[in-house]
N, C-alpha and C positions, 0 to 999 in steps of 0.2 A: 589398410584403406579398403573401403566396401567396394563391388562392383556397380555403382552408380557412382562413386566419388571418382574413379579409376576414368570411367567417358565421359563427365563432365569435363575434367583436367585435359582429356584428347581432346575434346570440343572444344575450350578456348584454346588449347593452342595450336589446334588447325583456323583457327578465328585469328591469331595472331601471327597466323603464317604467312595468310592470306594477304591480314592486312598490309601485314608490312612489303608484301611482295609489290602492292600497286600502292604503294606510298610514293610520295615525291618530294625530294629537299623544297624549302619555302625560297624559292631567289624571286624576289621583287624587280630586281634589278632591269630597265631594257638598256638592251644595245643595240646605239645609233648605228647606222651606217655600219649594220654586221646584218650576212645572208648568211640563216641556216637552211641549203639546201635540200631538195629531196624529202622523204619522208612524207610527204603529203596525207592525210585523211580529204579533206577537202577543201574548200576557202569559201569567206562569204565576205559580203562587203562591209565597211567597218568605215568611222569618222576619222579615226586616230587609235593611234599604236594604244594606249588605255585601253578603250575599249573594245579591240582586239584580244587583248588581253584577258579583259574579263567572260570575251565569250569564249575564249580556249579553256577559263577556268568553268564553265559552264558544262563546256559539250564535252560529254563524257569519255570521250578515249584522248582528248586532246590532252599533249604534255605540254608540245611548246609553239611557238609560231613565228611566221614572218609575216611585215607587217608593209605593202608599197606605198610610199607617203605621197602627198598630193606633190611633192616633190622631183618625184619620179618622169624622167625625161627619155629613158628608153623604150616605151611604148604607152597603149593608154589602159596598163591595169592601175589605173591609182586607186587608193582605198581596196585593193584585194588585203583581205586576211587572210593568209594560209595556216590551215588548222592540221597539226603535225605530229606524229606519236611514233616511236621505235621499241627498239626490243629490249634496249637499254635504257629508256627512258632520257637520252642526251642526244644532242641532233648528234650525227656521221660525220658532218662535215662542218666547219665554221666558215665563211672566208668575209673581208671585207667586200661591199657593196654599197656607193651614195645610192642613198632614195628610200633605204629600207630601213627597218627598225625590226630587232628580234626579241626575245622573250620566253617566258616561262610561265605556266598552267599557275595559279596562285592553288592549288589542291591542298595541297601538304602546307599551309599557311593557316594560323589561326584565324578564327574569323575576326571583324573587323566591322563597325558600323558602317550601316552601306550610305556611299557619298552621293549627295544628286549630281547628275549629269547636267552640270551649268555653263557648259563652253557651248556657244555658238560659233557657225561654220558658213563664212564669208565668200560666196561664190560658189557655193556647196547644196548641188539638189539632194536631197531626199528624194527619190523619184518612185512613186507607187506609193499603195498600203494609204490612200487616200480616203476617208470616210465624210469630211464635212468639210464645204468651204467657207471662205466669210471676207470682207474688208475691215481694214486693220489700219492705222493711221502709220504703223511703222514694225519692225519684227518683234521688237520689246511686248506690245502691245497682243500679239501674235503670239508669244510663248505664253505670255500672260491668261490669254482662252484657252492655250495649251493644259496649262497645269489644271485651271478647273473645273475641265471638261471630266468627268470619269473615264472613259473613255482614249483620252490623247496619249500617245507616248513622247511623239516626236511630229515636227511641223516644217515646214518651207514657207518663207514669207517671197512674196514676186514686189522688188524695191523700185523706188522710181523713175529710176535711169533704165529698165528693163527695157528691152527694144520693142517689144509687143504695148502698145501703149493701154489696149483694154483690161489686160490685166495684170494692170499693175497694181501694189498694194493688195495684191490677193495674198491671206491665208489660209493653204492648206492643212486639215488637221490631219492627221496621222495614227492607225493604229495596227499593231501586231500584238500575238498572241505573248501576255505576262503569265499563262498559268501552262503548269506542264500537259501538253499534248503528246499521247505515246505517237510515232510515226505510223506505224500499220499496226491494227486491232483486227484477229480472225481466230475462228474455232479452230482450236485443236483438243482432239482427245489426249488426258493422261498430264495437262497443266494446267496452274493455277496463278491468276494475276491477282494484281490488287494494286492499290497506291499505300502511300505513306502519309498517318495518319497528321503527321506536321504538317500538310498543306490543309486541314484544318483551319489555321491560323491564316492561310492567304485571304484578304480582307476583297472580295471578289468586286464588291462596290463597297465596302468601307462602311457598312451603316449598321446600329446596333438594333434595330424593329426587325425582328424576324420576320422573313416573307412567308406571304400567305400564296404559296405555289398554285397552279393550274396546268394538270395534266389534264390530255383527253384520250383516253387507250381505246384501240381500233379506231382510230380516228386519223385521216388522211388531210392534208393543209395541201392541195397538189399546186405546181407552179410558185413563180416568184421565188425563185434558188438563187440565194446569194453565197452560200459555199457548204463546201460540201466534207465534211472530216468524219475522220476515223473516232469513235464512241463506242464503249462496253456497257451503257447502259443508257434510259432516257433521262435520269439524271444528271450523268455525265453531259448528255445534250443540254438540259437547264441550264447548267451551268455557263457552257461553253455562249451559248445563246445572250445568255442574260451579261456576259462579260462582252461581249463585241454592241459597239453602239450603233451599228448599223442593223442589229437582226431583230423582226419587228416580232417573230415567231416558229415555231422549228419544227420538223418530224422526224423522228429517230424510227428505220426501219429494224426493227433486232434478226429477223435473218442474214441481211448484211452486217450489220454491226456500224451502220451509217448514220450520222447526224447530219441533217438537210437543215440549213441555217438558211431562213427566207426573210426580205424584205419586201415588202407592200404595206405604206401605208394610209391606203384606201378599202381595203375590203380582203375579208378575211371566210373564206369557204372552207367549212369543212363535208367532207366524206367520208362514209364509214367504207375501213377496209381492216384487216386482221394483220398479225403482226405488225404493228406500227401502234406510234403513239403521238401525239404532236401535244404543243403546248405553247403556254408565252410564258416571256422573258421576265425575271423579277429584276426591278430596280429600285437603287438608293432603300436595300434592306439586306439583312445577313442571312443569304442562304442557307439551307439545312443540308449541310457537306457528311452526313453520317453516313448515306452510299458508298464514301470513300472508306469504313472501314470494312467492310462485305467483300472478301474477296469474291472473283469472279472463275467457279469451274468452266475449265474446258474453254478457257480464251486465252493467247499468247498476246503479248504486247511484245513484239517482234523488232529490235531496233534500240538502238540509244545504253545497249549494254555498258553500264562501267567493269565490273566485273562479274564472277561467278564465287560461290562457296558452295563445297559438296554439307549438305546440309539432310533431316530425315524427315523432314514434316516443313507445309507449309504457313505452317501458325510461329514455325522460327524462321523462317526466311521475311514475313511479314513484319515481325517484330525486327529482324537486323537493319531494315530499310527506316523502321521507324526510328531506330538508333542510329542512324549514319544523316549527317545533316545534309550529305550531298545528294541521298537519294531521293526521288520523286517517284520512283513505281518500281514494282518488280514482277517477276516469272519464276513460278518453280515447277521442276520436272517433277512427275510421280515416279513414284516406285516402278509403277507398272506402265513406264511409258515405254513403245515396241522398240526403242532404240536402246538398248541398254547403256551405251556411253555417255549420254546425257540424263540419265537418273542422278535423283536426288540433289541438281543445279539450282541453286539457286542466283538468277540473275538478277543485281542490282542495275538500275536506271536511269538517267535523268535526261530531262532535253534543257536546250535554252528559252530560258524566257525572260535575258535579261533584253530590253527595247533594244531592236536593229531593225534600223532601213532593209527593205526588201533589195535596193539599189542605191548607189553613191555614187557621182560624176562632180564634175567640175561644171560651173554654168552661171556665165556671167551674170548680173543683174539679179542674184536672189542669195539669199541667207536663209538656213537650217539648222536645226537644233531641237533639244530635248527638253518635254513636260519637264520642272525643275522638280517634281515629288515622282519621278519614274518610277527612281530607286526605291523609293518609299513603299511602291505597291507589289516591288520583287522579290519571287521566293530567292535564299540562296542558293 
């Protein structure tokens, strides 16, 4: 065997060391009224043990979870999802607990056509992540503008028994981030980011007319700040811009690495200033996502690690993310990065972007629930 056949053979099976190292049995299975304690990553709020589930399978170090059901009568966490990971990958502890529902990460699970999110939630705000409201003869009617909004994920209808009598029969529409957002984006020397060229495919508004984009470089949009996120390029700003239905137009500063998502839809100033580029939003057309295979020198996407492989270049750590379904970006160390124990890293990524309420309570006189094509517009 030649010496190229000899480190090929080492390369897949440090590739298959790896993987199987952070694999995980497929158990579908939940269990009621079972607390795996401890073990925390962190918790977010969740409808139902399901879709707790699917954001443990989601968030990248998540294996397993516990799940406080609207049930839950020992304090007011209901709807907490706690998102949970060990060394062994199996909670520590099991013990019974009414009120709770636990579970397992679906990772190590073949995939599976994704289901719409069709249960509606009876006395259940949604509370936040509010972008358009409207009247609505009943909730039915309310999901219904939900789905064919671009924009909607999830909604809260205010029903007629509500105690506030002016608004009642209000629809709230609802949106959060469907496409992968890295958490912190900043310079560092001696690494290399990029995304995974499968989000290609995320159908950002779903429309097959190519958009005819509109940058303006040096050019400043000041005021009217409707949020503010982390961006490694101004396309990445496009994007993110043109996916949220509230942003009328944007500015990406690149010494920060900042996309300024602004709303005004009355008048729109620009000023010339350097480093910066602003632009508007393309809609109901298929953005030009080829930014995404350009990685980016000397930016870290810092956060949302699923794992690492010690790897020699970064044109193979790009390509591993492009072969892993679960990844959405990644980080590789250079060779000559000042820390030697993290050479040659390459960290794979993902965040959630399956639709969650920002918040979930209990609250009389209103019904909540999910765009029924959510799924439809979700990466895996």
């Amino acid at each position: 065997m030649d010496k190229m056949s000899v480190c090929w053979c080492l390369f897949l099976g440090l590739l298959l060391l790896c993987t199987l190292s952070d694999s995980q049995e497929c158990v579908r299975e939940l269990q009621r009224n079972m607390d795996f304690p401890g073990s925390d990553i962190t918790f977010v709020y969740s409808p139902d043990e399901e879709h707790c589930q699917k954001l443990c399978t989601q968030q990248a170090a998540c294996q397993f979870f516990t799940f406080v059901r609207s049930d839950w009568t020992n304090d007011n966490r209901n709807f907490y999802c706690y998102l949970k990971r060990s060394s062994s990958g199996q909670p520590d502890v099991k013990r019974p607990l009414l009120g709770v529902t636990s579970g397992f990460s679906l990772k190590g699970c073949s995939a599976e056509p994704r289901p719409t999110l069709s249960a509606v939630y009876q006395g259940v705000d949604f509370f936040g992540a509010d972008y358009k409201t409207l009247f609505t003869a009943d909730y039915e009617e309310c999901q219904r503008v939900c789905t064919q909004e671009p924009g909607c994920q999830f909604f809260t209808f205010v029903k007629a028994d509500y105690t506030t009598t002016s608004i009642r029969y209000k629809c709230h529409l609802k949106f959060t981030w469907t496409i992968p957002v890295p958490p912190i984006v900043e310079w560092r020397t001696g690494v290399v980011s990029g995304f995974s060229s499968n989000l290609e495919s995320i159908p950002l508004l779903g429309k097959q007319t190519p958009c005819q984009t509109k940058l303006f470089p040096r050019t400043d949009i000041p005021g009217s700040e409707l949020l503010t996120l982390p961006a490694a390029s101004p396309e990445q700003c496009l994007s993110l811009c043109s996916d949220h239905p509230a942003c009328t137009y944007f500015t990406y500063n690149s010494p920060e690495l900042k996309c300024y998502l602004k709303k005004n839809t009355n008048q729109m100033v620009l000023a010339a200033k350097d480093g910066v580029t602003s632009g508007l939003p393309s809609r109901f057309c298929a953005l030009d996502n080829s930014w995404m295979k350009t990685p980016f020198e000397g930016i870290d996407f810092r956060g949302s690690d699923m794992r690492f492989i010690l790897l020699d270049d970064p044109q193979t750590c790009q390509q591993l993310c492009n072969d892993d379904n679960n990844c959405q970006f990644f980080t590789y160390v250079n060779k000559n990065f000042h820390d030697a124990s993290y050479r040659r890293r390459c960290y794979l990524k993902r965040s959630i972007t399956l639709p969650a309420p920002p918040m979930v309570s209990k609250l009389a006189g209103v019904v909540s629930g999910f765009s029924l094509e959510s799924i439809a517009h979700t990466p895996t």
